[in-house]
GUBAVEX-207317 format. One record per residue (C-alpha): residue number from 1; x negated, y negated, z; residue in three letters. Coordinates in Angstrom, 3 decimals, padded with zeros to 6 digits. Each point is the difference from the previous one (the first is absolute). Layout:
// residues N
[NUM, [X, Y, Z], 'ALA'] ...
This chain:
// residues 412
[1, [020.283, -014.941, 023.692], 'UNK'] [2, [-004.004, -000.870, 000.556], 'UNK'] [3, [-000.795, -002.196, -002.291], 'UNK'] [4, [-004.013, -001.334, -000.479], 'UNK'] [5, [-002.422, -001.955, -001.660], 'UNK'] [6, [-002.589, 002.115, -001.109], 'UNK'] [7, [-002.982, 000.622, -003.057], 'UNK'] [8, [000.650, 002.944, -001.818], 'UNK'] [9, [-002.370, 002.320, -002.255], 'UNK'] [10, [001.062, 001.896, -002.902], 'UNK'] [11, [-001.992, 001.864, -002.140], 'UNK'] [12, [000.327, 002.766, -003.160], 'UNK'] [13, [-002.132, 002.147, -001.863], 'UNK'] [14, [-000.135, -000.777, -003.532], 'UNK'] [15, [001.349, 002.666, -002.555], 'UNK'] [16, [000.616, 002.500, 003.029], 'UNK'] [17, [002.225, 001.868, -002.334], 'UNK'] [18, [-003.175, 000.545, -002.551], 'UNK'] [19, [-002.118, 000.921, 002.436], 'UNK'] [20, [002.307, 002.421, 001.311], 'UNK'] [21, [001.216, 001.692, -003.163], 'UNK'] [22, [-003.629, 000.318, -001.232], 'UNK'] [23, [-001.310, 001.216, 003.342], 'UNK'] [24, [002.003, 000.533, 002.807], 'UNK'] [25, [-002.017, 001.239, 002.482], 'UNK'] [26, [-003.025, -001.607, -000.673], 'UNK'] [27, [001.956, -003.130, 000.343], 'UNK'] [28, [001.278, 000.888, 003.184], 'UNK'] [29, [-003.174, 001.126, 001.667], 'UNK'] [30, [-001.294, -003.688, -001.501], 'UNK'] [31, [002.539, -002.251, 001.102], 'UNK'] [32, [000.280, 001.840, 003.940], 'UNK'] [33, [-004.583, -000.902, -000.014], 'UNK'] [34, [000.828, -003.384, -000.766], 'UNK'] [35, [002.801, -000.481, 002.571], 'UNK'] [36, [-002.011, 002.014, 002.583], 'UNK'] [37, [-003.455, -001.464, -000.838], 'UNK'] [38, [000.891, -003.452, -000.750], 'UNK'] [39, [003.474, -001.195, -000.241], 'UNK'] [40, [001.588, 001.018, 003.992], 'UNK'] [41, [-004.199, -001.202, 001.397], 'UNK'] [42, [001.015, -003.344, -002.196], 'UNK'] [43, [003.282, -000.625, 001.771], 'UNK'] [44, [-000.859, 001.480, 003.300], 'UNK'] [45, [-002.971, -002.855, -000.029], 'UNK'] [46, [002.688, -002.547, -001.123], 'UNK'] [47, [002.428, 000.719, 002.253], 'UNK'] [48, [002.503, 000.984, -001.973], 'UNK'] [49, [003.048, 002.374, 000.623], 'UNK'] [50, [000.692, 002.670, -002.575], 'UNK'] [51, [003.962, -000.146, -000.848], 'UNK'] [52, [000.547, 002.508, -002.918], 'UNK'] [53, [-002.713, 002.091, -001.670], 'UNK'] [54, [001.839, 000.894, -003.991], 'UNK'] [55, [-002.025, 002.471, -001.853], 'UNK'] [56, [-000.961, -002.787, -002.552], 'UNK'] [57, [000.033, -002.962, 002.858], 'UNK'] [58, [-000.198, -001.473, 003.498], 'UNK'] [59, [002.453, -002.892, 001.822], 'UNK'] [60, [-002.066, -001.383, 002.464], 'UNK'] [61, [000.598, -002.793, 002.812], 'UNK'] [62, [-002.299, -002.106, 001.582], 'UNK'] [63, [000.115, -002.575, 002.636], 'UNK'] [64, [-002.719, -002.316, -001.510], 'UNK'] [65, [000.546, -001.150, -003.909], 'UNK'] [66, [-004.140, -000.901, -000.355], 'UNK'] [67, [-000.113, 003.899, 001.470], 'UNK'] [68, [002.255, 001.599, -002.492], 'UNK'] [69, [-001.797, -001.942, -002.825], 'UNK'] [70, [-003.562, 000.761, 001.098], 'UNK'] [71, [001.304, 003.698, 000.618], 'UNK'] [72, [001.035, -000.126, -003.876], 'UNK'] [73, [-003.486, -001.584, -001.291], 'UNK'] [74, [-001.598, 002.101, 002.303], 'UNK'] [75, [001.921, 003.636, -001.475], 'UNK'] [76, [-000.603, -001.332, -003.883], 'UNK'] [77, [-003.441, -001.066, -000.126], 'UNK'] [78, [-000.924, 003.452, 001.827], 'UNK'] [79, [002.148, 001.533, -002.616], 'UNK'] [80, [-001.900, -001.670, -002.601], 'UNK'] [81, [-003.353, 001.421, 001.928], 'UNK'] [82, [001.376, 003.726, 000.207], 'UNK'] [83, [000.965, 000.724, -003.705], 'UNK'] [84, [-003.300, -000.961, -001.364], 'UNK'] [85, [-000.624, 002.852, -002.686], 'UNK'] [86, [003.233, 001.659, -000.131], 'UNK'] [87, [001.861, -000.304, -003.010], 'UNK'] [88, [002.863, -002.652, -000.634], 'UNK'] [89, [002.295, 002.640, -000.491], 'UNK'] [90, [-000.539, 001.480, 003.281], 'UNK'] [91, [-000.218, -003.466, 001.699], 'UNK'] [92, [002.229, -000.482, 003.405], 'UNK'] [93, [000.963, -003.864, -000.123], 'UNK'] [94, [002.090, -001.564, 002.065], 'UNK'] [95, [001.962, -003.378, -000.578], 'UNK'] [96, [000.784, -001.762, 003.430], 'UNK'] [97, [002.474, -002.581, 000.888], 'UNK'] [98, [000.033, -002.036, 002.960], 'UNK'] [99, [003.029, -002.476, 001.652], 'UNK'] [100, [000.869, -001.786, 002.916], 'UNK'] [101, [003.604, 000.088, 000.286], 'UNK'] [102, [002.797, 000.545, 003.125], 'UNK'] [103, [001.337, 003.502, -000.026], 'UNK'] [104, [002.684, 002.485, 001.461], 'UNK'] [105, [-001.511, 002.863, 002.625], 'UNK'] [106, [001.844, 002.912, -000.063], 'UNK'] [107, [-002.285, 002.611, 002.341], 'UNK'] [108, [-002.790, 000.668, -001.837], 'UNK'] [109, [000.809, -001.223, -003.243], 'UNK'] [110, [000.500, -003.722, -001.235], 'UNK'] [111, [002.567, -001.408, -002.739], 'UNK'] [112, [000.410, -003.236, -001.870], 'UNK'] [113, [-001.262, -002.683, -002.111], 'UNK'] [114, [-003.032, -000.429, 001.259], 'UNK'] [115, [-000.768, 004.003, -000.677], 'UNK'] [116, [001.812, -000.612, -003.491], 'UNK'] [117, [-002.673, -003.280, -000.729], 'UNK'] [118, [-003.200, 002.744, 000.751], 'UNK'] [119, [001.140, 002.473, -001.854], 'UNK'] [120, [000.974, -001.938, -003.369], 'UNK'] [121, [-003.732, -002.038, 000.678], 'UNK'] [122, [-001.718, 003.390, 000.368], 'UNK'] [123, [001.714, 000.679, -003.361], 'UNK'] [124, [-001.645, -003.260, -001.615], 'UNK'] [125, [-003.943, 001.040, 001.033], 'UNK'] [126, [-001.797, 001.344, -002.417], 'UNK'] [127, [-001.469, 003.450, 000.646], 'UNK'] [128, [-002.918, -000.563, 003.025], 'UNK'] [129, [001.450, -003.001, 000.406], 'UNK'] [130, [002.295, -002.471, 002.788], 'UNK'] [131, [003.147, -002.441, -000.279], 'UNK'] [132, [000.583, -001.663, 002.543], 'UNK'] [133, [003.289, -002.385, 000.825], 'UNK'] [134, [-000.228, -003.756, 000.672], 'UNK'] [135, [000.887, 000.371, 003.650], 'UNK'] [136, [-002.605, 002.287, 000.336], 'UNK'] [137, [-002.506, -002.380, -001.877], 'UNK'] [138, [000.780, -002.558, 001.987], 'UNK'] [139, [-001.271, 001.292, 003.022], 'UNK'] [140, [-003.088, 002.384, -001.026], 'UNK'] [141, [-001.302, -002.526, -002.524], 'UNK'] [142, [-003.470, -001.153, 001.655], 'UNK'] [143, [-000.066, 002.700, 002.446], 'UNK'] [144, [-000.795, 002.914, -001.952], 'UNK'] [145, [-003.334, 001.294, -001.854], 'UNK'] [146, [002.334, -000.276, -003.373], 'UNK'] [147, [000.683, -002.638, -002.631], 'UNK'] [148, [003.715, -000.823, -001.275], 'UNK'] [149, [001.140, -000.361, -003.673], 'UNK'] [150, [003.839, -001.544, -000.117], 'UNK'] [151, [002.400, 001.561, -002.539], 'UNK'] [152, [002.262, -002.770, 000.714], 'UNK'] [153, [003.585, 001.154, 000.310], 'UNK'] [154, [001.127, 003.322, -000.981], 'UNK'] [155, [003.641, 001.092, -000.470], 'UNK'] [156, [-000.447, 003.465, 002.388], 'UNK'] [157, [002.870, 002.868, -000.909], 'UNK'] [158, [003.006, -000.197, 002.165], 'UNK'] [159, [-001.026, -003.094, 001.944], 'UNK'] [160, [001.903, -003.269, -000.157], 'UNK'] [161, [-002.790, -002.367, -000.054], 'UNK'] [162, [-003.158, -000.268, -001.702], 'UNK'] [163, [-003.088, 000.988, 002.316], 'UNK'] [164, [-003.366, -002.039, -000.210], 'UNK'] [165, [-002.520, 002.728, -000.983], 'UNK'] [166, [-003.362, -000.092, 000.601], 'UNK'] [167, [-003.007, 002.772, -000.953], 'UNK'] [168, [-002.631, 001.160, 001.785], 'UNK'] [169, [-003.679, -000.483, -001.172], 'UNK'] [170, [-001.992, 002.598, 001.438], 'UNK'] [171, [-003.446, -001.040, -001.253], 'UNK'] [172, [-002.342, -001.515, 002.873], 'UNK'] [173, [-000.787, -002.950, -002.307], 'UNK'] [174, [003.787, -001.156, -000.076], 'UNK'] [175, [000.467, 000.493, 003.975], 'UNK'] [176, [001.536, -003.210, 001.342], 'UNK'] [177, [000.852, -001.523, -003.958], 'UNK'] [178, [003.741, -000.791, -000.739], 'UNK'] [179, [000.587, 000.194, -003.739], 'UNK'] [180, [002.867, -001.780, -001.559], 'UNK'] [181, [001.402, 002.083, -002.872], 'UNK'] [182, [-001.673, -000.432, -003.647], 'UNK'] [183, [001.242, -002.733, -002.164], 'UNK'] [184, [-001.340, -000.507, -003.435], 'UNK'] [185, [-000.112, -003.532, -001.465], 'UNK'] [186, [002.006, -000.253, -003.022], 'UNK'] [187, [-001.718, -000.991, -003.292], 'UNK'] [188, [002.001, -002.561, -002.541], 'UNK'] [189, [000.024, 002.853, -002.213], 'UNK'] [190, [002.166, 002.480, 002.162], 'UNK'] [191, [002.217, -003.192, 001.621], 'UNK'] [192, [001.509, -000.391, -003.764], 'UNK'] [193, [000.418, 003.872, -000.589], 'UNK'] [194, [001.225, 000.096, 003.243], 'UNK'] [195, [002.829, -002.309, -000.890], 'UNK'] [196, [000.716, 002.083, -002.666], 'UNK'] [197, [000.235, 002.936, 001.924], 'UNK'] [198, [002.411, -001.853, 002.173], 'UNK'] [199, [002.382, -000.752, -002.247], 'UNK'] [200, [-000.389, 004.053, -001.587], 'UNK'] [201, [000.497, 001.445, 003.690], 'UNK'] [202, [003.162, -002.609, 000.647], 'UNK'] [203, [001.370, 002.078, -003.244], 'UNK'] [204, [-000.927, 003.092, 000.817], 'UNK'] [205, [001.345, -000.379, 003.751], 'UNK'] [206, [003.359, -001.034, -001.204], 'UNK'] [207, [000.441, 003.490, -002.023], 'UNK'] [208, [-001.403, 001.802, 002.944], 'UNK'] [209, [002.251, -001.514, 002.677], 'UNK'] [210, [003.132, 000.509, -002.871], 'UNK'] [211, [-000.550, 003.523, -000.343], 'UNK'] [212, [-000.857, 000.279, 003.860], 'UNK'] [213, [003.218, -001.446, 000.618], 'UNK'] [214, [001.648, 002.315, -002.762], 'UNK'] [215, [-001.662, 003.158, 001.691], 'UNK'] [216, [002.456, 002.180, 002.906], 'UNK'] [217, [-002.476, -000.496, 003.025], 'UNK'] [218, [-000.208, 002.803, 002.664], 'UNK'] [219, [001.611, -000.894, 002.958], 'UNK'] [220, [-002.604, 000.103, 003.330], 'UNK'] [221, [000.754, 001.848, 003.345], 'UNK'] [222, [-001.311, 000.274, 003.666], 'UNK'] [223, [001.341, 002.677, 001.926], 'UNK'] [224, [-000.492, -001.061, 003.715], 'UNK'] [225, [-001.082, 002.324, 002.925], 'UNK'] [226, [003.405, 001.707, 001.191], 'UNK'] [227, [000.942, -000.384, 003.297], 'UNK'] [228, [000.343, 002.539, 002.634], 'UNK'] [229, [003.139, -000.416, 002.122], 'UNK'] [230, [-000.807, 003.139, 001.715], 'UNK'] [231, [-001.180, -001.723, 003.087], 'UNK'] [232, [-002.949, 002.695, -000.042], 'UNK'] [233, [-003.398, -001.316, -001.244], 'UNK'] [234, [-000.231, 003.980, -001.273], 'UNK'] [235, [001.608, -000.264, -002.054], 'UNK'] [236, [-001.412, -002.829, -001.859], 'UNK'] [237, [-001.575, 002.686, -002.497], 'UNK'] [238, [003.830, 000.760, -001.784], 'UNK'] [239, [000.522, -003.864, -000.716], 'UNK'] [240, [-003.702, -000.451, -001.637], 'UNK'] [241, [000.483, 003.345, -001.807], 'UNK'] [242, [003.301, -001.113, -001.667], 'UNK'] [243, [-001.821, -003.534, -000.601], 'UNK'] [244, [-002.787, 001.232, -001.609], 'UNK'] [245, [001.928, 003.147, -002.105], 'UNK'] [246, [002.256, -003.069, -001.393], 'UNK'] [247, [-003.131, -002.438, -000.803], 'UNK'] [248, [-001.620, 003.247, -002.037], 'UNK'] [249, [003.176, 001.522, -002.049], 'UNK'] [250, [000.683, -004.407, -000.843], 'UNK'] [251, [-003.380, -000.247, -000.955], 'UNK'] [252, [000.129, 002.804, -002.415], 'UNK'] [253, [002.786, -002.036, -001.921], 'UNK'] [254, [-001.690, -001.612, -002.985], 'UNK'] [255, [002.700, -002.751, -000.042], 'UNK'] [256, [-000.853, -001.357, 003.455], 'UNK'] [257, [-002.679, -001.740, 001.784], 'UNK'] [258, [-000.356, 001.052, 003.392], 'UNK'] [259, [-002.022, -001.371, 002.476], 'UNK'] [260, [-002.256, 002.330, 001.800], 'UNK'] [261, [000.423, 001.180, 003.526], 'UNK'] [262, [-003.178, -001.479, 001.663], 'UNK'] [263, [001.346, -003.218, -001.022], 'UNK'] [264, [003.611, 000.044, 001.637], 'UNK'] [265, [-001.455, 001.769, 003.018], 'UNK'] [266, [-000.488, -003.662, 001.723], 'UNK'] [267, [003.924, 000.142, -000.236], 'UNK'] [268, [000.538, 002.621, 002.442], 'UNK'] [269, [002.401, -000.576, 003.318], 'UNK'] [270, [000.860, -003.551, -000.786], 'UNK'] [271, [003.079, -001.534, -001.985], 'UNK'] [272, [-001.111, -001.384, -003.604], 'UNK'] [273, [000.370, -003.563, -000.863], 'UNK'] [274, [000.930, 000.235, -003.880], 'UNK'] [275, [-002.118, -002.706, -001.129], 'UNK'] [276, [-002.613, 000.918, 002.069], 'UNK'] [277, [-000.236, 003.379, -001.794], 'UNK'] [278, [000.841, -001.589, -003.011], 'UNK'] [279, [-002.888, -002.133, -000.059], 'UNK'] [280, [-002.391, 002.060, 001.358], 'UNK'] [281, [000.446, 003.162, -001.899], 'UNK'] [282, [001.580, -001.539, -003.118], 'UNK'] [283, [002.905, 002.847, -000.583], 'UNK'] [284, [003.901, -000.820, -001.322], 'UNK'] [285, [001.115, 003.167, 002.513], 'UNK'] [286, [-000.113, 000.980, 003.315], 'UNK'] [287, [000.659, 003.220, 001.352], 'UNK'] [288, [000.552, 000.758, 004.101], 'UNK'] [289, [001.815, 002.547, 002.158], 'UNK'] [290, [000.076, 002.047, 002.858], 'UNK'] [291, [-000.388, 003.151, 000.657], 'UNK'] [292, [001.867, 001.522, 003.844], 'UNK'] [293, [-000.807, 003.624, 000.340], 'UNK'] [294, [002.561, 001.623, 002.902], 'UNK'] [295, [-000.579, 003.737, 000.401], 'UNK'] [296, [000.899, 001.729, -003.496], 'UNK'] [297, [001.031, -002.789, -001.184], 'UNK'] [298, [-001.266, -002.955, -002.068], 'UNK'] [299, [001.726, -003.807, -000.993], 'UNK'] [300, [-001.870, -002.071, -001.995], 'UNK'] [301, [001.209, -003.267, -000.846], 'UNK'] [302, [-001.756, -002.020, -003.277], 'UNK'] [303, [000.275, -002.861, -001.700], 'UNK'] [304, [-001.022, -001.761, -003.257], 'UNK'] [305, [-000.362, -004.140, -000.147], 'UNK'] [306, [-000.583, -002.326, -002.412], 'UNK'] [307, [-002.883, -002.164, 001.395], 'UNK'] [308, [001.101, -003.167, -002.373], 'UNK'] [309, [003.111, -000.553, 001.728], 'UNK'] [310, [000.678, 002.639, 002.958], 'UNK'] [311, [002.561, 001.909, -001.253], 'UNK'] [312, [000.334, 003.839, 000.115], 'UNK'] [313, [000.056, 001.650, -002.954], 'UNK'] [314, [000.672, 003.165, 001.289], 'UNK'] [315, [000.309, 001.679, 003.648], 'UNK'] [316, [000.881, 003.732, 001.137], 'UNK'] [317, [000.308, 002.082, 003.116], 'UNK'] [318, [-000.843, 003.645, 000.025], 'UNK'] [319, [001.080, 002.220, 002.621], 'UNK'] [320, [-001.611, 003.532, -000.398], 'UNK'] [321, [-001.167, 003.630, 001.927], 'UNK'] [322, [-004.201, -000.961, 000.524], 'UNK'] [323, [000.028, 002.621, -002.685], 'UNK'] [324, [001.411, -001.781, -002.887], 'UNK'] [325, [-002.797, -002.693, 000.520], 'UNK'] [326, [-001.242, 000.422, -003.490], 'UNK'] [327, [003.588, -000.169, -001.503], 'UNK'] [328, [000.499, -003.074, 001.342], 'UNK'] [329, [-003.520, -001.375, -000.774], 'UNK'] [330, [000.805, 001.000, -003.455], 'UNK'] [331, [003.738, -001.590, -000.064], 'UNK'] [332, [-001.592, -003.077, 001.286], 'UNK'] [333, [-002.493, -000.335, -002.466], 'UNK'] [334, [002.758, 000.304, -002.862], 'UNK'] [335, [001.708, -002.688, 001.585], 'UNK'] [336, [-002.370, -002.438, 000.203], 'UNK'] [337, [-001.163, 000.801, -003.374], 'UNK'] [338, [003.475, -000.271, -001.424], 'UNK'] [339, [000.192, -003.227, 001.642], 'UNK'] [340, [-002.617, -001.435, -001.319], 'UNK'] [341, [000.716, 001.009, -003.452], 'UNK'] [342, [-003.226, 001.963, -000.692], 'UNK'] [343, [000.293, 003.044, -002.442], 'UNK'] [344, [-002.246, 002.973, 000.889], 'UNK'] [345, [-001.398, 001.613, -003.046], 'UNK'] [346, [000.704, 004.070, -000.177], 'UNK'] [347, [-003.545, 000.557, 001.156], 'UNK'] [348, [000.664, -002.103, 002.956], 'UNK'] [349, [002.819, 001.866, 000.851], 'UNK'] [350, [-000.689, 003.045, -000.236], 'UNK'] [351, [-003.127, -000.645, 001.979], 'UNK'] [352, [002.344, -001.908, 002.629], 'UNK'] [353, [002.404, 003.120, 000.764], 'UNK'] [354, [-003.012, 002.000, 001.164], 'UNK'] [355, [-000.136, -000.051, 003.578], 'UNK'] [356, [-003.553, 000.150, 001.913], 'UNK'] [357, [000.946, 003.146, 001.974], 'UNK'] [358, [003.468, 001.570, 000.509], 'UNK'] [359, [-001.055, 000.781, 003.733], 'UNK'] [360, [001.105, -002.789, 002.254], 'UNK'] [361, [-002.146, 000.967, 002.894], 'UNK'] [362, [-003.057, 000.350, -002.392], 'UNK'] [363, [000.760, -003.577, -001.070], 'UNK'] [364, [000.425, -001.372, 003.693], 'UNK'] [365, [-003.259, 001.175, 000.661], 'UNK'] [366, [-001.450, -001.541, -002.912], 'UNK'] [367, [001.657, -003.190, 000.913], 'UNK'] [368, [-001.811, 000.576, 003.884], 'UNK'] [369, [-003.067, 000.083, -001.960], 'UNK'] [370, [000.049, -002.993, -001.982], 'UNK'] [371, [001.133, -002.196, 002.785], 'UNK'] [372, [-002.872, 001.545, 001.862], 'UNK'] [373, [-002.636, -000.410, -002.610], 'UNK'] [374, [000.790, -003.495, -000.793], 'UNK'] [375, [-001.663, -001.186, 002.861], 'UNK'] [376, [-003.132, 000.389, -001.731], 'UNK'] [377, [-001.282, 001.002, 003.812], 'UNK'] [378, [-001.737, 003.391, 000.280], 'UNK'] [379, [002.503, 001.306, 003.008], 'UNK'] [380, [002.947, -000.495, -001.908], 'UNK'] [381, [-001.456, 001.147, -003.623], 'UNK'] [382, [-000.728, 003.477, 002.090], 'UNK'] [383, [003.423, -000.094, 001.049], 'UNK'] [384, [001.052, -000.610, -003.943], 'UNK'] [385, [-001.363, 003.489, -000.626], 'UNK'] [386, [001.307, 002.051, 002.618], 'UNK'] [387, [003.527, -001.197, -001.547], 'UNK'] [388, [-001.246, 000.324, -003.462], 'UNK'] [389, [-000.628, 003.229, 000.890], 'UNK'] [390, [002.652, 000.919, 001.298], 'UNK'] [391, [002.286, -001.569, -003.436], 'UNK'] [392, [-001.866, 002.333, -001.870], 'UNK'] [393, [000.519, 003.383, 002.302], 'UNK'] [394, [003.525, -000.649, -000.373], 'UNK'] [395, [-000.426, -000.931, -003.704], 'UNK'] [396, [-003.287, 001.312, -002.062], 'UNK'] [397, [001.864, -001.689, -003.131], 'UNK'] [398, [-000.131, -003.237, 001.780], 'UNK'] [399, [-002.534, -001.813, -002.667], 'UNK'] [400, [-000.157, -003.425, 002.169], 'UNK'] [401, [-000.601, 001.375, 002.787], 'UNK'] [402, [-002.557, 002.190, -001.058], 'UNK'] [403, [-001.112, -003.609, -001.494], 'UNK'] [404, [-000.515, -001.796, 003.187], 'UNK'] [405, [-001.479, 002.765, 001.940], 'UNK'] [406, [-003.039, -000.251, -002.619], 'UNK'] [407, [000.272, -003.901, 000.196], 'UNK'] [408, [-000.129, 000.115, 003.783], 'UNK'] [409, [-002.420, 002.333, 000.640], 'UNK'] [410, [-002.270, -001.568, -002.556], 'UNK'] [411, [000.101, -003.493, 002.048], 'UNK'] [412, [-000.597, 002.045, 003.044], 'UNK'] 
């Protein structure tokens, strides 16, 4: 496993889902201008190296942290230049966050905290605007055409420790200023209310934390990549597919929290350390298995831990015909849910018995595709739709398919 220390770039368009339910195309055709006019001539200058383009986003890496931060100034203040005169509801903004942090190679892509940090800082901009970490402060401050306003610490989702924030101030007259955060003197006036208020909020937090306490809390999950015991790197699609297929139909549950699958991916090919994961992703469960395809037939092997104390709540083999994958997805999924003591509402159900396709070689395909597309890489997301065509020859019911055949050939 590579691992390296590296800046990383990551960037979203704000209210992509407006903008594409009020105009699609026009959208589209706006946001592929920008990348092609501006945003790839920004990080081609910069030296950057493009590792996933989202339709809403961008995960960028560069080598340099003062080059991905002046590649981020650079992008917004010619943003800020190019929508002149259009209207704010038609605006393209992005919010960019930048980190230095060590990661995990995998190919083309990269995993891990330090991804995790960029995207959850990118998440704290404000539209046209730049968050960048402490790390990455501490080595662009003073050598970039920028100025710096600290946030302090900020309590970032899913990560353990709090991150020293800073933003960026774009405006020539701040470039080469470090701002400490605002602080208000208080007047004699608000000290006594405040003391008040003190004693009020003590009250108040007592109730809260009582009826917190009284309240059933959801219990939190990770589902870790499965492993493929085939021996066969092809096969590598059939142990993400039942990985992902078991994140989704958990996710659906509204009595669970699960984490998300870009955020366990870091996980994948090495044994857990419980407290590691426990710390890092904050969940009560863990779920991991195997998955050993041989000929027409299938074993999976999975496993549910508590991540307080180690145990295992629950663990199952399955021995099946390749065919009765989805029966044994779904059996699994029961399990798991049984043992964790969540009740699915009738809706959820219902929805959960419906299988995505009933053709087994459509959904194989479909599973080729995915594990194809999520490269983000335009050789393999050409790939994705020669499978995803195929899923939906053998199956024209086949809704996800049909799905991410638009979704690919949209990022295409």
């Amino acid at each position: 496993m590579e691992r390296r220390l590296t800046a990383i770039f990551a960037a979203d368009v704000v209210g992509y889902s407006r903008l594409m339910g009020e105009d699609e195309v026009g959208t589209l055709e706006r946001l592929k201008a920008c990348r092609r006019e501006l945003i790839d001539p920004s990080i081609a200058r910069h030296h950057g190296r493009m590792i996933k383009l989202m339709g809403d986003g961008a995960l960028v890496e560069f080598g340099s942290v003062v080059d991905a931060v002046q590649c981020a100034a650079d992008i917004q203040r010619k943003m800020a230049e190019r929508d002149k005169g259009i209207a704010d509801d038609r605006l393209i903004r992005f919010r960019i966050g930048v980190n230095l942090g060590d990661i995990i190679v995998e190919g083309e892509d990269i995993y891990g905290d330090g991804v995790n940090i960029a995207a959850r800082l990118e998440a704290q901009a404000e539209p046209g605007g730049v968050c960048i970490s402490g790390t990455a402060f501490d080595h662009a401050v003073h050598k970039c055409d920028v100025g710096f306003a600290s946030l302090g610490e900020q309590r970032l989702k899913n990560i353990a420790d709090p991150v020293r924030v800073y933003r960026i101030l774009l405006e020539p007259s701040k470039a080469g200023k470090v701002l400490s955060g605002p602080r208000r003197p208080l007047r004699p006036a608000i000290l006594a209310t405040g003391a008040a208020l003190l004693v009020a909020a003590a009250v108040a937090g007592t109730v809260i934390a009582w009826q917190w306490l009284r309240a059933p809390q959801r219990p939190s999950v990770a589902v870790l990549p499965f492993s493929n015991l085939s021996g066969d790197p092809a096969q590598d699609y059939l142990a993400e597919g039942i990985t992902e297929d078991l994140i989704t139909d958990l996710a659906k549950l509204s009595g669970l929290d699960v984490i998300a699958g870009n955020s366990v991916a870091a996980y994948k090919g090495k044994p857990p350390n419980l407290a590691d994961v426990r710390r890092e992703l904050g969940v009560d469960f863990l779920v991991e298995g195997s998955v050993r395809p041989t000929g027409d037939l299938i074993r999976i092997n999975a496993q549910l831990i508590d991540t307080a104390n180690g145990e295992h709540v629950w663990a199952d083999r399955f021995d099946r015909r390749a065919a009765e994958t989805f029966a044994v997805q779904d059996e699994m999924r029961k399990e798991i849910v049984a043992a964790l003591d969540v009740e699915p509402s009738a809706m959820e159900t219902k929805r959960r018995e419906r299988p995505p396709t009933a053709n087994l070689e459509a959904y194989d395909y479909y599973l080729r595709g995915e594990h194809a597309a999520f490269t983000g890489r335009p050789p393999g997301m050409r790939d994705a739709l020669n499978f995803y065509a195929k899923a939906v020859a053998l199956d024209p019911s086949f809704a996800a398919a049909f799905a991410a055949d638009a979704r690919t050939a949209v990022y295409v």
